[in-house]
C-alpha positions as CSV (number, residue, x, y, z in Angstrom):
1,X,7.5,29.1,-12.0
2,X,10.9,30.9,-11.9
3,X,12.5,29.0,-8.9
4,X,14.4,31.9,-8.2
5,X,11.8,34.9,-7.9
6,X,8.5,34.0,-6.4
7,X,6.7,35.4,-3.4
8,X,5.9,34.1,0.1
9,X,2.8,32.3,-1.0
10,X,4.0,31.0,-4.0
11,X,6.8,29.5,-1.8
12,X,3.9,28.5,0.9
13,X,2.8,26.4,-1.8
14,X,5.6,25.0,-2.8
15,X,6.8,23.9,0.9
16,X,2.2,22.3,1.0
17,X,3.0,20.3,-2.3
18,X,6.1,19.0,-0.5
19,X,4.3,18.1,3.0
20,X,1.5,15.7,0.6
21,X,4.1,14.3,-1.2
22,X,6.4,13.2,1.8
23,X,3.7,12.2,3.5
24,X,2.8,10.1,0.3
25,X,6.4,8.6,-0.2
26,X,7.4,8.1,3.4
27,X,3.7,5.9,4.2
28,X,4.6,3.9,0.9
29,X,5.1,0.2,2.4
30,X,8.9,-0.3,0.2
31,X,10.2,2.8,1.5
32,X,9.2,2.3,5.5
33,X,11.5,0.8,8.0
34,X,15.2,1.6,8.1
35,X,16.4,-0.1,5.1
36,X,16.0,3.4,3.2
37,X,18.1,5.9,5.3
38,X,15.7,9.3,6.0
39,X,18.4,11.1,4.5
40,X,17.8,9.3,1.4
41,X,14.0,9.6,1.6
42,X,13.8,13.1,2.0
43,X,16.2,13.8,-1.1
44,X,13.7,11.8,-3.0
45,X,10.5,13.8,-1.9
46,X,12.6,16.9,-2.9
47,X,13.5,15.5,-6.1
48,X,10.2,14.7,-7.1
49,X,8.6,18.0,-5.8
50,X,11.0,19.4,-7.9
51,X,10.2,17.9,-10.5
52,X,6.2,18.0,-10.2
53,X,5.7,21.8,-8.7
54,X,6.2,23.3,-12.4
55,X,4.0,21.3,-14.0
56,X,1.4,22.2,-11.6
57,X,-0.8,25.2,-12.7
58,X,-2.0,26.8,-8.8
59,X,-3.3,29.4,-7.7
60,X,-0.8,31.4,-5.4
61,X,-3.5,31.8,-2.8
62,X,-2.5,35.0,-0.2
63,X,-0.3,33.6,2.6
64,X,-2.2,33.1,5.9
65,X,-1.3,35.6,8.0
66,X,-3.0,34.0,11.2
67,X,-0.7,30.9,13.1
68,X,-4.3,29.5,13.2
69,X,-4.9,29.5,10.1
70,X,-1.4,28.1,9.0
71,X,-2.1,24.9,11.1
72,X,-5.5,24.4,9.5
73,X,-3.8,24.2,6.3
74,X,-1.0,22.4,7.5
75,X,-3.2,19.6,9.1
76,X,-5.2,19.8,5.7
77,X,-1.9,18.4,3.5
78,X,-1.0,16.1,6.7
79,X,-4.7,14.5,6.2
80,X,-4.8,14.0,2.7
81,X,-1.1,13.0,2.2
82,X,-1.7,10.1,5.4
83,X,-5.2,9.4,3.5
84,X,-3.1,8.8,-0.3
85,X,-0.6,7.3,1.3
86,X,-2.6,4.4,3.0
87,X,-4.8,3.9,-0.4
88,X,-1.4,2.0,-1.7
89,X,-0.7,0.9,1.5
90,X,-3.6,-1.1,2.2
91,X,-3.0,-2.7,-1.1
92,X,0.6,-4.3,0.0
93,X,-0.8,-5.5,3.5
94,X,-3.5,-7.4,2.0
95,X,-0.9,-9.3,0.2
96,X,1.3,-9.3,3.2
97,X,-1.7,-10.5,5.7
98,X,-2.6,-13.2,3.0
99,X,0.9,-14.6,3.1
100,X,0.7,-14.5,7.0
101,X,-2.8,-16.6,6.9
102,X,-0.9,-19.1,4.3
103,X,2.4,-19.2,6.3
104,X,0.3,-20.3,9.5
105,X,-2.0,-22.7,7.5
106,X,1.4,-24.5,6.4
107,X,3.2,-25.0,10.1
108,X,5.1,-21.7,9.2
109,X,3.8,-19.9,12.7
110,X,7.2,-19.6,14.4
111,X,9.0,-19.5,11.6
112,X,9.8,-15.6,11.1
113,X,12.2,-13.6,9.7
114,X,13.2,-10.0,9.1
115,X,11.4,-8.3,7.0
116,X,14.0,-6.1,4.8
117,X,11.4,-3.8,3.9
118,X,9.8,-2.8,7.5
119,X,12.3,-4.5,9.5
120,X,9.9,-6.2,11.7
121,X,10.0,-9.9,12.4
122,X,6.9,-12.1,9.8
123,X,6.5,-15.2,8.3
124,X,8.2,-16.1,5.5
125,X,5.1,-16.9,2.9
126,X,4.1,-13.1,3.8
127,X,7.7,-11.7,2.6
128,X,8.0,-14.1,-0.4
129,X,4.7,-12.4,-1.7
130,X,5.4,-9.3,-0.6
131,X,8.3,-9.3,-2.5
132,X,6.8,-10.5,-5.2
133,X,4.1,-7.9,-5.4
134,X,6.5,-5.1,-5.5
135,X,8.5,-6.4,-7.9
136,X,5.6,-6.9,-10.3
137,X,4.6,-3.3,-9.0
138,X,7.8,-1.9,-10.5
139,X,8.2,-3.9,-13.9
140,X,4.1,-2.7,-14.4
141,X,5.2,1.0,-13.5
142,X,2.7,1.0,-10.9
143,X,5.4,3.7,-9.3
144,X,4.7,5.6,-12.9
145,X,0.5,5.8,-12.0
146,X,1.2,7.0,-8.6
147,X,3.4,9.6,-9.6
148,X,0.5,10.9,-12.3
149,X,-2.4,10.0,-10.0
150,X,-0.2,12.3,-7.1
151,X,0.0,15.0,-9.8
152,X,-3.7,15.0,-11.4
153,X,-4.3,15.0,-7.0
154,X,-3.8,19.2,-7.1
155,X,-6.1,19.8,-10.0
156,X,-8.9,19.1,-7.7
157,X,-7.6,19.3,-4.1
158,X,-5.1,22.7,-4.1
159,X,-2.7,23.1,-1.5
160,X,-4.7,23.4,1.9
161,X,-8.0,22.8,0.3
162,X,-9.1,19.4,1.2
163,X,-12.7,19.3,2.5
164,X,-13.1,16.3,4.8
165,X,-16.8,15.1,4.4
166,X,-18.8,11.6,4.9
167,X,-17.7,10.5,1.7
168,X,-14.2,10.5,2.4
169,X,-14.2,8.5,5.6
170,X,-16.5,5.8,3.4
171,X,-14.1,5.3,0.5
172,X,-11.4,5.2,3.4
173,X,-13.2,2.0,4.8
174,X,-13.7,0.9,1.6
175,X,-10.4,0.8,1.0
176,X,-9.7,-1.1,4.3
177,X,-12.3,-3.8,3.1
178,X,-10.2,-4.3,0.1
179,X,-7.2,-5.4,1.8
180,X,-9.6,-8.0,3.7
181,X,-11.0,-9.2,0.4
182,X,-7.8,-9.2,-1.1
183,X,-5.4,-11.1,1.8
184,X,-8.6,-13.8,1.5
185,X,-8.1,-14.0,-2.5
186,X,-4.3,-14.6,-2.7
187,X,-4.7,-17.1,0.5
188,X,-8.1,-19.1,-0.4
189,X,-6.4,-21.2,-2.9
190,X,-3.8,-22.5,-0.7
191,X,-6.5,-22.7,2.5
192,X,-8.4,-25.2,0.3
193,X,-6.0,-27.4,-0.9
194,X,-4.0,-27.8,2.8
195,X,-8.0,-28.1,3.9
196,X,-8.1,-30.8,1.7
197,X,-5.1,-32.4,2.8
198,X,-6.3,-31.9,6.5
199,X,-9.4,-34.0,5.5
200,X,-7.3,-36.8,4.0
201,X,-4.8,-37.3,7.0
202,X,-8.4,-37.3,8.9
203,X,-9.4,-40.2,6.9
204,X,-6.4,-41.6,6.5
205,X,-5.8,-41.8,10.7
206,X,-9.4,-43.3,11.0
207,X,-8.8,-45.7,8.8
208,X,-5.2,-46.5,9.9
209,X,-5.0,-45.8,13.2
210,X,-0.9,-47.2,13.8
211,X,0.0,-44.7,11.2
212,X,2.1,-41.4,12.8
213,X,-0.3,-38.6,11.4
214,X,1.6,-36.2,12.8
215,X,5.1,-37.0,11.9
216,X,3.4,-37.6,8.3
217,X,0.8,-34.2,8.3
218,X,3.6,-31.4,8.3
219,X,6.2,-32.6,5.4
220,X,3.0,-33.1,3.4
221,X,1.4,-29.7,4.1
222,X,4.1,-27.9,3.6
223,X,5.0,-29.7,0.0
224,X,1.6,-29.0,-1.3
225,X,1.6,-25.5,-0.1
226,X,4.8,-24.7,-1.8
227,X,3.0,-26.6,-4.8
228,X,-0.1,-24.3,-4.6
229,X,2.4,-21.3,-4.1
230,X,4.2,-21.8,-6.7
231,X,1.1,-21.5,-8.6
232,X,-0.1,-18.8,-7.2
233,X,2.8,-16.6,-8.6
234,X,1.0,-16.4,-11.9
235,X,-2.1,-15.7,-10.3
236,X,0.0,-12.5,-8.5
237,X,1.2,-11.1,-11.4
238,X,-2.2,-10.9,-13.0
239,X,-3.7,-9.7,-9.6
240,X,-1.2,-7.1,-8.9
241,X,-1.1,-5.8,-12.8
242,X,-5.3,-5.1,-12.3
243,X,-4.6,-3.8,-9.1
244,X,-2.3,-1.4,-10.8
245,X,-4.6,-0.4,-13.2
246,X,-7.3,0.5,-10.7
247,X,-4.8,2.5,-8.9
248,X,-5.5,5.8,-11.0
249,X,-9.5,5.5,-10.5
250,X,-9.1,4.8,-6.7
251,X,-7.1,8.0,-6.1
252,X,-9.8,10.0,-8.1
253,X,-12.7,9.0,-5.9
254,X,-10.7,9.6,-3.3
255,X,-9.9,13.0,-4.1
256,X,-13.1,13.9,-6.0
257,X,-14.8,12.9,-2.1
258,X,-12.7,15.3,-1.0
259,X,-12.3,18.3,-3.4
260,X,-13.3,22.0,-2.6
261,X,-14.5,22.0,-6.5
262,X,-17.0,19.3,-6.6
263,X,-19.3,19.9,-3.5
């Protein structure tokens, strides 16, 4: 592509690739809330349109010449870049909604603070892990897969060509069962063992009723949950690094359900 001769739809194209990536980069849970200024944010969608439009071998398709038909494309990059976007999303708020469930297992309920990220008021398990997952997202290059799974994206859904069947909302819920399955995976080893020490103090009150359970139940919760936390880093970093590895696969069902090409 010469940047500095091409026609109107060549340019169309160009201004579609940079509508599914923003949408991408701007839904990505570590650059939402107001941390990142939008200033900032939209430099880096240029940047990396920029840098990913050459690469891309499309067909300059004729421009639309209809306002109807310009919307129907627009809304067609607005869909699948919302759609892409929430794949990685879900991902982070499974974490996030397992350290929530942990956090008010341990006595952490009212205890909130701002998240940095989204700059909304959690718990403070749920930012400690969230944390912790991005940080292991980074150092795995789980940005690195998204970049190439965003890229590989327009070999099979061009610019305005996404075909929105059955299969795409099922892989969508799909994807929303995952975070479930994964906020009760990072969260079910710490439910047990505070269920365990729930059970003990039950015991332990029946058989000594004078003793001040309750005075004696949070200090204790909360030491083994930082325990069992603690422990659960490893258990992260081994989570997140397969999570990153499926990340490339989840995007191409995801697109193959919704590519022009293979229906």
């Amino acid at each position: 592509m010469d940047i500095f001769n091409f026609d109107m739809a060549e340019f169309f194209s160009f201004l579609l690739t940079l509508m599914r990536l923003s949408l991408v980069v701007f839904l990505l849970p570590f650059f939402e809330g107001r941390t990142i200024p939008n200033m900032v944010k939209a430099a880096v969608c240029l940047m990396l349109t920029l840098a990913v439009f050459p690469a891309l071998s499309l067909e300059a398709s004729a421009f639309p010449a209809h306002p109807l038909e310009i919307a129907v494309v627009l809304l067609s990059e607005i869909l699948l870049g919302v759609m892409l976007g929430l794949a990685v999303k879900f991902i982070f708020a499974g974490i996030r909604t397992g350290g929530q469930v942990i956090g008010f297992q341990m006595g952490f309920s009212m205890l909130t603070l701002a998240n940095p990220s989204s700059g909304e008021q959690e718990g403070i398990t749920s930012i400690l892990l969230y944390q912790l997952s991005f940080t292991v997202f980074i150092v795995a290059n789980g940005h690195l897969y998204l970049i190439k799974a965003l890229t590989e994206s327009f070999d099979l859904i061009p610019p305005g060509g996404l075909i929105l069947s059955a299969k795409v909302g099922q892989h969508i819920l799909a994807l929303s069962l995952t975070m479930f399955v994964l906020a009760i995976k990072v969260a079910a080893p710490v439910m047990i063992s505070l269920l365990l020490v729930e059970l003990t103090l039950g015991l332990m009150g029946r058989a000594a009723p004078q003793m001040n359970l309750l005075m004696l139940g949070f200090p204790v919760k909360i030491a083994v949950g930082l325990v069992f936390i603690g422990m659960l880093f490893t258990l992260m970093g081994q989570r997140m690094e397969e999570l990153i590895a499926s990340l490339g696969p989840m995007f191409s069902t995801l697109i193959k359900a919704g590519s022009p090409l293979l229906q």
